[in-house]
N, CA, C and O atoms as a GROMACS GRO file, in nm:
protein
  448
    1UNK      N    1  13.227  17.382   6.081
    1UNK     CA    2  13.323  17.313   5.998
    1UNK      C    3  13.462  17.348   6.047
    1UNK      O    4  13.494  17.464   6.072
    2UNK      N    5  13.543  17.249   6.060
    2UNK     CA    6  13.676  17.274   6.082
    2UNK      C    7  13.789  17.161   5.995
    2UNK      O    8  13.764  17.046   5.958
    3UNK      N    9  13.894  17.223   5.982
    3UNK     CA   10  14.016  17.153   5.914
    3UNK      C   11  14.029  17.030   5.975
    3UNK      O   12  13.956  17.026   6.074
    4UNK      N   13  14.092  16.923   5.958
    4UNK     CA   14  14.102  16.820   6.001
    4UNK      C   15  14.245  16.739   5.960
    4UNK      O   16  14.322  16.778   5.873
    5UNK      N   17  14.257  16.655   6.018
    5UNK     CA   18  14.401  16.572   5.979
    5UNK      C   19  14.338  16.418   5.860
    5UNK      O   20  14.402  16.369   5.767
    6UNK      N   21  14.182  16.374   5.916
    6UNK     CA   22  14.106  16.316   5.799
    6UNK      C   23  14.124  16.174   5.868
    6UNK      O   24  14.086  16.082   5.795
    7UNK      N   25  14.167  16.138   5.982
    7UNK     CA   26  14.193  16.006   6.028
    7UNK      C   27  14.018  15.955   6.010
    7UNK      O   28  13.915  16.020   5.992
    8UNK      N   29  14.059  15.739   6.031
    8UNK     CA   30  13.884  15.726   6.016
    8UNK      C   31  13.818  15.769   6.135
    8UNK      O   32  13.697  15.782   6.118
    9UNK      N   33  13.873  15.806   6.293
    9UNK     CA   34  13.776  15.815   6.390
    9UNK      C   35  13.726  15.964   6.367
    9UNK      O   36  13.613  15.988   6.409
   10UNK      N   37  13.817  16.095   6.287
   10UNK     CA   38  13.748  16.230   6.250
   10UNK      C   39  13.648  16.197   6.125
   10UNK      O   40  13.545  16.262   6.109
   11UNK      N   41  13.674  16.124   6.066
   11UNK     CA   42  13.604  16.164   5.941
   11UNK      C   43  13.455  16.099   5.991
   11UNK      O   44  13.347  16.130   5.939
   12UNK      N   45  13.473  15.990   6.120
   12UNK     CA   46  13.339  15.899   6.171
   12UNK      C   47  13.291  16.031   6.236
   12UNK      O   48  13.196  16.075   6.173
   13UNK      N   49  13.313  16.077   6.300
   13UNK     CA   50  13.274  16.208   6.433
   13UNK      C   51  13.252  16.311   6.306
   13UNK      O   52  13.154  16.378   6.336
   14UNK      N   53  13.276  16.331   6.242
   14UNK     CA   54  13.243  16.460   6.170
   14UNK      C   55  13.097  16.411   6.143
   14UNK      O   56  12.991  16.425   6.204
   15UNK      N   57  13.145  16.330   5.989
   15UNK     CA   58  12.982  16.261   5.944
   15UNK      C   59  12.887  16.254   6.025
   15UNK      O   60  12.773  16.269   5.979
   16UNK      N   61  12.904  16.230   6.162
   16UNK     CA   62  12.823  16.211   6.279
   16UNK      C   63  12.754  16.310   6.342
   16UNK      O   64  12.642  16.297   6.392
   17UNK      N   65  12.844  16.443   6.341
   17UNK     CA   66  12.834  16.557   6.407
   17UNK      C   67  12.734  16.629   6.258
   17UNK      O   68  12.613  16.644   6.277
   18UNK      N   69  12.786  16.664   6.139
   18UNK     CA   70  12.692  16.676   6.021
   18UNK      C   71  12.545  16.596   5.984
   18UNK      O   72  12.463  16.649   5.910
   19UNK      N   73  12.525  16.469   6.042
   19UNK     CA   74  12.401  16.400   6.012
   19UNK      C   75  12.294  16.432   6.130
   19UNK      O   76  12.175  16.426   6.097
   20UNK      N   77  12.324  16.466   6.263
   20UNK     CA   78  12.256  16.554   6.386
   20UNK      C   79  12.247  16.657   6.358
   20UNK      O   80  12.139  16.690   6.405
   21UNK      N   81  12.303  16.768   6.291
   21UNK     CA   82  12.320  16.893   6.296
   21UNK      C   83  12.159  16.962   6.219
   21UNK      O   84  12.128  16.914   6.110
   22UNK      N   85  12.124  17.004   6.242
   22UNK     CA   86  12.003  17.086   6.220
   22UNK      C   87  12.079  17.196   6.099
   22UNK      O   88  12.047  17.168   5.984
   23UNK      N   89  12.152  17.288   6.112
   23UNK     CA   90  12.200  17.413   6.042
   23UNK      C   91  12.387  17.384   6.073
   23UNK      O   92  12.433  17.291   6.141
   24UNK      N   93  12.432  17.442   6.034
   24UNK     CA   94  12.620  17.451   5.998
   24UNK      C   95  12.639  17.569   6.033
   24UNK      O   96  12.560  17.634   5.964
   25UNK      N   97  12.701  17.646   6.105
   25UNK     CA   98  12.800  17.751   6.079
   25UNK      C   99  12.895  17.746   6.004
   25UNK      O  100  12.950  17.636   6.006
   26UNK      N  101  12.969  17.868   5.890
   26UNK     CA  102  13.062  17.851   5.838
   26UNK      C  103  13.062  17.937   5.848
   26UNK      O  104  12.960  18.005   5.832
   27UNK      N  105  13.200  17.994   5.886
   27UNK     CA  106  13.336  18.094   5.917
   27UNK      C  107  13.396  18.082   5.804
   27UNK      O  108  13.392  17.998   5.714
   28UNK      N  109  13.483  18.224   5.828
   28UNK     CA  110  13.541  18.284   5.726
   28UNK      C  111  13.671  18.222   5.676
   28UNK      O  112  13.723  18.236   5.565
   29UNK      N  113  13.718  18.143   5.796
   29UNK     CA  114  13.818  18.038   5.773
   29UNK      C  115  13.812  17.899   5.684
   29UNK      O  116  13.891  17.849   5.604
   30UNK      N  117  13.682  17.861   5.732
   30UNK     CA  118  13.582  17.723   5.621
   30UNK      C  119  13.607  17.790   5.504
   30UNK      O  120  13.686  17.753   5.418
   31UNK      N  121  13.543  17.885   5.502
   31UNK     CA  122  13.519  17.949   5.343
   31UNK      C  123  13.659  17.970   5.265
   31UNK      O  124  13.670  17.929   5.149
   32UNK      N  125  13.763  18.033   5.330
   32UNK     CA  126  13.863  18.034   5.292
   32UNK      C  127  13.939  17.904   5.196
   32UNK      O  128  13.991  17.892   5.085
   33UNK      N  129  13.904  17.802   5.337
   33UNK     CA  130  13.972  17.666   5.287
   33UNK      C  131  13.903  17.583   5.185
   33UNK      O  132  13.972  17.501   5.125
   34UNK      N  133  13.791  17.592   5.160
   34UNK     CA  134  13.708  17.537   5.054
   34UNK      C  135  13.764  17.631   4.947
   34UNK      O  136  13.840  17.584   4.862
   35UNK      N  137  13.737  17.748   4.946
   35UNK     CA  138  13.798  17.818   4.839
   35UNK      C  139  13.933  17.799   4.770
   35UNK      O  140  13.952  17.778   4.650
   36UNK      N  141  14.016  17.809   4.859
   36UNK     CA  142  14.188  17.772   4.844
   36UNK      C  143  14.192  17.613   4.776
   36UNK      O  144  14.278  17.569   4.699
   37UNK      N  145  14.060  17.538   4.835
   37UNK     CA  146  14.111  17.373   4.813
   37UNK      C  147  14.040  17.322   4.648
   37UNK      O  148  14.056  17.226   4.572
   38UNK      N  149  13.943  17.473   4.648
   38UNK     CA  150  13.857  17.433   4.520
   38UNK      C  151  13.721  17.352   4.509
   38UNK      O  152  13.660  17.303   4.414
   39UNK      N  153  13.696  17.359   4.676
   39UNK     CA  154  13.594  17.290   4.688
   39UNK      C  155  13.460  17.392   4.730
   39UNK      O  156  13.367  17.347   4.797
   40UNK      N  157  13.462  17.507   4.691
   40UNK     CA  158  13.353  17.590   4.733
   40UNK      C  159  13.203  17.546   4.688
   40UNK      O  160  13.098  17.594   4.729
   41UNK      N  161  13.218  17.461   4.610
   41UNK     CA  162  13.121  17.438   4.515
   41UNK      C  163  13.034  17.349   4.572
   41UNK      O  164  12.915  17.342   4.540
   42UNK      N  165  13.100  17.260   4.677
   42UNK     CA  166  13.034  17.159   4.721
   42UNK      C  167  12.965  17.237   4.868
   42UNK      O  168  12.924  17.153   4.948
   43UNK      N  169  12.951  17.350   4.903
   43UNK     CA  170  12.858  17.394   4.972
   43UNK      C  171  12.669  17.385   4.920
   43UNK      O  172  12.570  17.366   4.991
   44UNK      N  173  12.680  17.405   4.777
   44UNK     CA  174  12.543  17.341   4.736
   44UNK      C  175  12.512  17.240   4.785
   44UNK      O  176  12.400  17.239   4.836
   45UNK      N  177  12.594  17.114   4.793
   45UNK     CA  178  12.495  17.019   4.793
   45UNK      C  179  12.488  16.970   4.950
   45UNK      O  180  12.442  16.857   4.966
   46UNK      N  181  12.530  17.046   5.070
   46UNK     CA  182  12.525  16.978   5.207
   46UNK      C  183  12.357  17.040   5.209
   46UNK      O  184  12.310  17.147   5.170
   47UNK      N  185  12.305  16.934   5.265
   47UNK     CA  186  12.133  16.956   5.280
   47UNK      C  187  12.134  16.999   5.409
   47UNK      O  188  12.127  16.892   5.470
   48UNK      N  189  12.138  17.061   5.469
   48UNK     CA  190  12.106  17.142   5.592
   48UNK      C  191  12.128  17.301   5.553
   48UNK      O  192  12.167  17.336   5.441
   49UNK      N  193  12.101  17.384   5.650
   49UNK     CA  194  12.072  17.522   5.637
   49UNK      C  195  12.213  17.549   5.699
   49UNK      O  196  12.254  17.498   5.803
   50UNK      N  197  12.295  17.658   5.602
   50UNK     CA  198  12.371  17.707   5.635
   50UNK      C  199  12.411  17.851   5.734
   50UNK      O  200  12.364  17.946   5.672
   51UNK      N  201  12.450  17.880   5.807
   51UNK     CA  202  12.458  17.994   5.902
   51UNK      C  203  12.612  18.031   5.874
   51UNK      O  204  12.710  17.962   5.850
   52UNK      N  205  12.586  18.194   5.888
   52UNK     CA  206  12.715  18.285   5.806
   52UNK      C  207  12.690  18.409   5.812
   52UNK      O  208  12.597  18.466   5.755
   53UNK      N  209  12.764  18.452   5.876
   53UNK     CA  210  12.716  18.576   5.963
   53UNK      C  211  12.748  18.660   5.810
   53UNK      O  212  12.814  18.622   5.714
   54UNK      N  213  12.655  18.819   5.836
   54UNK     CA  214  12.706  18.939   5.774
   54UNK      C  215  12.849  18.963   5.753
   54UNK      O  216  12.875  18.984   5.634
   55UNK      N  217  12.965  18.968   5.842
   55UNK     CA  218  13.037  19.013   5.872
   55UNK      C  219  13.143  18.934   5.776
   55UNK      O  220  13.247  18.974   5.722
   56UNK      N  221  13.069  18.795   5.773
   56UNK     CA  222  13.187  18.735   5.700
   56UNK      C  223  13.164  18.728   5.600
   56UNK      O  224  13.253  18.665   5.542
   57UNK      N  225  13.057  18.772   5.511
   57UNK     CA  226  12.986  18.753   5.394
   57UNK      C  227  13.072  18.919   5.367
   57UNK      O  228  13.157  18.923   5.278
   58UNK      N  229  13.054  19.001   5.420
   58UNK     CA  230  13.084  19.128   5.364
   58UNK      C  231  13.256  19.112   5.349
   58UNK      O  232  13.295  19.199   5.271
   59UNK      N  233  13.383  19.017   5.406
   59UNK     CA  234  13.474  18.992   5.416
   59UNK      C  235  13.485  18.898   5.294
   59UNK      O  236  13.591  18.917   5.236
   60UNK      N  237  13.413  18.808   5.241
   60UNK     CA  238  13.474  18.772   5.098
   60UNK      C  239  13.410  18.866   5.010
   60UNK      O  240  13.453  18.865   4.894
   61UNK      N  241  13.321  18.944   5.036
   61UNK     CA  242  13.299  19.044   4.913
   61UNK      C  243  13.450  19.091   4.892
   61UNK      O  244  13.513  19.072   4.789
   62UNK      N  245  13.506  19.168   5.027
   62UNK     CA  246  13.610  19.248   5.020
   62UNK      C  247  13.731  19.165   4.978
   62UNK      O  248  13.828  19.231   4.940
   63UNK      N  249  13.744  19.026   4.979
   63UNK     CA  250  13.852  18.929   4.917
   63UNK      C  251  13.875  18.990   4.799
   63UNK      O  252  13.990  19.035   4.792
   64UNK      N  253  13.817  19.006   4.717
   64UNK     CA  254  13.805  19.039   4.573
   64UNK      C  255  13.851  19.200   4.567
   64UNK      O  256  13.949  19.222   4.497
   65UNK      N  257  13.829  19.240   4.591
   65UNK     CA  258  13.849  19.411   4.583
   65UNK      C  259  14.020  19.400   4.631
   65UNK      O  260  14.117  19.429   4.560
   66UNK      N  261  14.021  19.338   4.809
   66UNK     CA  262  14.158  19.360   4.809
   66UNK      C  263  14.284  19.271   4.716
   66UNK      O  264  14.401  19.275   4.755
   67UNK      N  265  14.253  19.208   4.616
   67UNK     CA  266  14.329  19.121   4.507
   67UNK      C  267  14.251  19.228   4.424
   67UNK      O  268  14.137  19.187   4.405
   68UNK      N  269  14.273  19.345   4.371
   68UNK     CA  270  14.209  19.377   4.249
   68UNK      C  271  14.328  19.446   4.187
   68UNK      O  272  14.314  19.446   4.065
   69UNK      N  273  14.460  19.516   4.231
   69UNK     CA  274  14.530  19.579   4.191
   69UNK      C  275  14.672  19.517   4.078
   69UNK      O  276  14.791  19.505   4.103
   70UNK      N  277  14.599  19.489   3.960
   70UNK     CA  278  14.694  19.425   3.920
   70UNK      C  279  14.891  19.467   3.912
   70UNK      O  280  14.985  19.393   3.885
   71UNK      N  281  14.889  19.594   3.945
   71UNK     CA  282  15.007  19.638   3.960
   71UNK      C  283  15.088  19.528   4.120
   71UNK      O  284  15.203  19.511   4.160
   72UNK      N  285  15.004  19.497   4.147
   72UNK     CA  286  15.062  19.427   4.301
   72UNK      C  287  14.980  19.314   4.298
   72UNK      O  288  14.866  19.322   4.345
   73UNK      N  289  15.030  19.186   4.240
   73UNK     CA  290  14.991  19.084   4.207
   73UNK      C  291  14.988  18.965   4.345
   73UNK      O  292  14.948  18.849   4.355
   74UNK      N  293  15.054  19.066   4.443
   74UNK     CA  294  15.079  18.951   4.528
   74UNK      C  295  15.162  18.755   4.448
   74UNK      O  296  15.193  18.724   4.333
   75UNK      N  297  15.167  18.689   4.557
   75UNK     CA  298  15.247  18.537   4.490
   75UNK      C  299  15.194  18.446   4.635
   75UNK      O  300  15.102  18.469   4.713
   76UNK      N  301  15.280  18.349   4.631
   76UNK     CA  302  15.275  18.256   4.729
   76UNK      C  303  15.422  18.240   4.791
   76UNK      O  304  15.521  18.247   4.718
   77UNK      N  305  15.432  18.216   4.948
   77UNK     CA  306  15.549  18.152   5.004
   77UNK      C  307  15.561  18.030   5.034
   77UNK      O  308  15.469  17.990   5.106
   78UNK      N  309  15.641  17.952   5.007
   78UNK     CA  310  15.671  17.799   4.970
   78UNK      C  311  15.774  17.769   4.993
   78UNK      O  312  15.868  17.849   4.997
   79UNK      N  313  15.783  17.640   5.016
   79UNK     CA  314  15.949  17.576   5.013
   79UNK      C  315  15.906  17.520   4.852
   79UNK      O  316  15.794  17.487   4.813
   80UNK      N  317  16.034  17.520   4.778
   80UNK     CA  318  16.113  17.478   4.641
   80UNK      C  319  16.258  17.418   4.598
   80UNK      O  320  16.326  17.480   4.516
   81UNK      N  321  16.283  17.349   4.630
   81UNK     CA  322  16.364  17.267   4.631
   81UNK      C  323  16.453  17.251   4.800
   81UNK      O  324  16.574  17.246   4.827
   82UNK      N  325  16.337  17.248   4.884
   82UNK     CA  326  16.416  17.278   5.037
   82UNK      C  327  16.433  17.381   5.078
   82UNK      O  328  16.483  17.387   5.190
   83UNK      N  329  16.391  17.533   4.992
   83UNK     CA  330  16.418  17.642   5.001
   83UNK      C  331  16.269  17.702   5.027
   83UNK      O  332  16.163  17.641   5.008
   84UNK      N  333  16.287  17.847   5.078
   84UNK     CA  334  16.191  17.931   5.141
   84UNK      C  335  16.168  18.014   4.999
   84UNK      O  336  16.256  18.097   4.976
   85UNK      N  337  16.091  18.007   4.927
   85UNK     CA  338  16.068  18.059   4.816
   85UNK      C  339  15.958  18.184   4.758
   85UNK      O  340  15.859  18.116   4.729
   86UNK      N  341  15.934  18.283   4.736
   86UNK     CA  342  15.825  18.388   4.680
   86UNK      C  343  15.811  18.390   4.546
   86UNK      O  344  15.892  18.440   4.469
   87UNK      N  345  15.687  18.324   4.509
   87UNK     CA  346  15.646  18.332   4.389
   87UNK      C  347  15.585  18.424   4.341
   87UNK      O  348  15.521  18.447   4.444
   88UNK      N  349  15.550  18.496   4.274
   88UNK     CA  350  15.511  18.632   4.257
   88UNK      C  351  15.399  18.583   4.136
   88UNK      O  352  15.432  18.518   4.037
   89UNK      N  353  15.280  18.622   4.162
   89UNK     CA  354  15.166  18.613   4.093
   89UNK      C  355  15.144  18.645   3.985
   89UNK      O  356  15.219  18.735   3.947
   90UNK      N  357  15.056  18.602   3.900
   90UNK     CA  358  15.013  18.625   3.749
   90UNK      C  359  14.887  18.684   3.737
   90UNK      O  360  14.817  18.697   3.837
   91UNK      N  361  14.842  18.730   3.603
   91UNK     CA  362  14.708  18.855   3.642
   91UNK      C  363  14.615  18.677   3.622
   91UNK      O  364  14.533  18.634   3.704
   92UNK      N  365  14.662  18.599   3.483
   92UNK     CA  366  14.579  18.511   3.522
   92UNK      C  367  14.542  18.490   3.662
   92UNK      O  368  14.453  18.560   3.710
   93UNK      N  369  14.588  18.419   3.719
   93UNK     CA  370  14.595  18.427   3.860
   93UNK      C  371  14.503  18.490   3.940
   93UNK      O  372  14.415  18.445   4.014
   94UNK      N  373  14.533  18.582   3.920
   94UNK     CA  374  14.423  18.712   3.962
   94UNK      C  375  14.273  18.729   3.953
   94UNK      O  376  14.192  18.755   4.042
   95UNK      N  377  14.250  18.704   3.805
   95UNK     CA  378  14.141  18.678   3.751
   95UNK      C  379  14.103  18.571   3.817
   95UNK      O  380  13.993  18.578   3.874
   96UNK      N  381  14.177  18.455   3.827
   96UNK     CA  382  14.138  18.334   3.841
   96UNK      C  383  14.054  18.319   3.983
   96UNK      O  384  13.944  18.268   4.005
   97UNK      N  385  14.134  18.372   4.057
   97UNK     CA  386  14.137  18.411   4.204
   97UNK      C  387  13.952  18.522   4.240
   97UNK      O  388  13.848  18.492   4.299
   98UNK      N  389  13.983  18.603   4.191
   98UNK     CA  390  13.856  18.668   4.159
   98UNK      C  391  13.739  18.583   4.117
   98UNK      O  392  13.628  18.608   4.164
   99UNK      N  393  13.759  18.471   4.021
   99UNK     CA  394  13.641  18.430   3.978
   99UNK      C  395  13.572  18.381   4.051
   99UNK      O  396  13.449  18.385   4.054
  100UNK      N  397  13.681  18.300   4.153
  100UNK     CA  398  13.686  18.190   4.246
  100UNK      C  399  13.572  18.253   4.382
  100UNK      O  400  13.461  18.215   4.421
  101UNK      N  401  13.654  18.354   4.421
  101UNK     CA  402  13.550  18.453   4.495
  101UNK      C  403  13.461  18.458   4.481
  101UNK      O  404  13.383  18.398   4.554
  102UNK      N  405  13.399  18.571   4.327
  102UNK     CA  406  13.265  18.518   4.327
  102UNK      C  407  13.223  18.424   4.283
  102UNK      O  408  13.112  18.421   4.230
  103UNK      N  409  13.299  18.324   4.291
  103UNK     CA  410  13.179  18.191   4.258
  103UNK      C  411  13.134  18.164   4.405
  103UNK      O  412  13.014  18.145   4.424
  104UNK      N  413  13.227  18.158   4.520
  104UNK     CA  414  13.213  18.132   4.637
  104UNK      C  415  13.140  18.192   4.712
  104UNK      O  416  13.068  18.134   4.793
  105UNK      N  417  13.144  18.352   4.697
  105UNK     CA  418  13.001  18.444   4.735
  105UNK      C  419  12.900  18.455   4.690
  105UNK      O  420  12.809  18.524   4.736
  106UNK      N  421  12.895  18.381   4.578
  106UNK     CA  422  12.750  18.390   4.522
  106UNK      C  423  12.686  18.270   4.586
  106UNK      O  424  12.587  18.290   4.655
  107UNK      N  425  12.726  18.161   4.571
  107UNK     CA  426  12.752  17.978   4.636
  107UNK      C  427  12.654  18.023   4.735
  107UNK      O  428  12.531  18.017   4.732
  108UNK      N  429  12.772  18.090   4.864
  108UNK     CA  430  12.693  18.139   5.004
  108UNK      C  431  12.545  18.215   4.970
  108UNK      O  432  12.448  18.141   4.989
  109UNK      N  433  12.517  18.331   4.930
  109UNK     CA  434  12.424  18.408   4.890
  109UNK      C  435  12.310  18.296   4.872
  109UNK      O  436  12.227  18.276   4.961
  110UNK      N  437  12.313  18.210   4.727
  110UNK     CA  438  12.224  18.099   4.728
  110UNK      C  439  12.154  18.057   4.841
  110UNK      O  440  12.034  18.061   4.868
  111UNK      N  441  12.250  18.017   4.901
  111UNK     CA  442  12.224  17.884   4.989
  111UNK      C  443  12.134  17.970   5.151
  111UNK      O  444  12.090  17.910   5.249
  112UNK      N  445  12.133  18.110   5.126
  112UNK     CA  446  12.075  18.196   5.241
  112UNK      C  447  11.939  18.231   5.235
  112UNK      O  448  11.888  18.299   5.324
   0.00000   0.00000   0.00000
């Protein structure tokens, strides 16, 4: 799986490359971006066998642990009104962020 710009000749070549494919690799980067986009969820329903190494499975465990300190909430960097901006995080947030995780490591776990 990789990021894309979504034109119709990627989205034809993807579908294409996904309907041949026997098994998927997904990297820690996929996972990331499904996560971030809110789409982790839709790893259930791709019907092929997913491949995902240890390494990266033990790396969103650790997602969660390293967001656990609510004293250091971490934020986001953004432009805001044309400007380079640091938003500084909420525990919601946090939580939220966490849940998200394990919903996403458990997702993977399933599907193994």
């Amino acid at each position: 799986m990789q990021c894309r710009l979504g034109s119709t000749v990627e989205v034809e070549t993807a579908v294409k490359a996904l309907e041949d494919a026997e098994e998927i690799v997904v990297d820690e980067m996929t996972l990331t971006t499904l996560l971030f986009c809110g789409v982790y969820e839709h790893l259930g329903k791709i019907p092929k066998r997913l491949v995902v190494s240890q390494g990266t499975l033990l790396n969103i465990k650790n997602w969660e642990l390293m967001r656990a300190d609510p004293n250091h909430l971490g934020g986001s960097l953004g432009m805001v009104n044309g400007q380079l901006t640091f938003v500084s995080g909420s525990k919601e947030e946090l939580e939220e962020s966490q849940r998200k995780t394990r919903g996403c490591y458990e997702a993977i776990r399933q599907r193994l």
